[in-house]
N, C-alpha and C positions, 0 to 999 in steps of 0.2 A: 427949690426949683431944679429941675434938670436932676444931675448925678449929684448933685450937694447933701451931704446925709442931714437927717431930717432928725431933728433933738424933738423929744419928748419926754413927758414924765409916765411914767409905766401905767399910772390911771388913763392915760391919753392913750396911752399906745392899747392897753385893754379893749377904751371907748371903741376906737378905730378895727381894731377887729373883731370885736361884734357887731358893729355897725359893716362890716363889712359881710359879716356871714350874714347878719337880717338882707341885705341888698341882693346880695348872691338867691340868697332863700325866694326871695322874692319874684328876682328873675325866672327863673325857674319856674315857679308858679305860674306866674305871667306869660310863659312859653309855652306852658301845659295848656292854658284855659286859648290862648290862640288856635292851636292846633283843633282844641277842640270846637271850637265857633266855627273852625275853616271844615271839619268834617261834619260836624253839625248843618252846613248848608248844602253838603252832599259834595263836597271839592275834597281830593285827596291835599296833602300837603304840597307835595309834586307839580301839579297843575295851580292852585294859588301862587307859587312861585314864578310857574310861567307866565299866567297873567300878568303878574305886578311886573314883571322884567316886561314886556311889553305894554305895560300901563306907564314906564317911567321913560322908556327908549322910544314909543311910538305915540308923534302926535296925533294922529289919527285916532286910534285905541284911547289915547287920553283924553281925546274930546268925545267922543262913543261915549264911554263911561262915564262922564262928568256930565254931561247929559241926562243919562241914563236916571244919576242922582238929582239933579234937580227936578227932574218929572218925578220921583217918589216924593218932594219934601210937599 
C-alpha cells in the first residue's frame, strides 16, 4: 500500500506487466471506437464534450436528455 515497496516473484512481476500492456492496449482501443461512435453520429469530439460537461453541470440539460432517452426506449 502506499510507498511500501511491493515484493514479488519475477513471474508475478512479468504477469503484471503484460497485464498491464493488454489494459493499456485496450484503452486505447476503447478510445479509438468512442471517438468514432461520437463521429459516427455526426458530433465532432469537441462538441460531445460540451454536451456531457453540460449534461453533468446542468440540471435542466440533464432532465432534457434523460427524457429524451426514455421516449426512445
Amino acid at each position: 500500500q502506499g510507498q511500501e515497496e511491493i515484493q514479488g516473484t519475477e513471474e508475478e512481476m512479468l504477469a503484471f506487466t503484460n497485464s498491464l500492456n493488454a489494459v493499456q492496449q485496450l484503452q486505447q482501443d476503447m478510445q479509438m471506437e468512442m471517438m468514432q461512435a461520437i463521429s459516427d453520429e455526426g458530433l465532432d469530439v469537441e462538441k460531445y464534450q460540451n454536451i456531457m460537461q453540460a449534461y453533468e453541470q446542468n440540471p435542466e440539460i440533464k432532465e432534457k436528455v434523460d427524457t429524451m432517452f426514455e421516449e426512445m426506449e
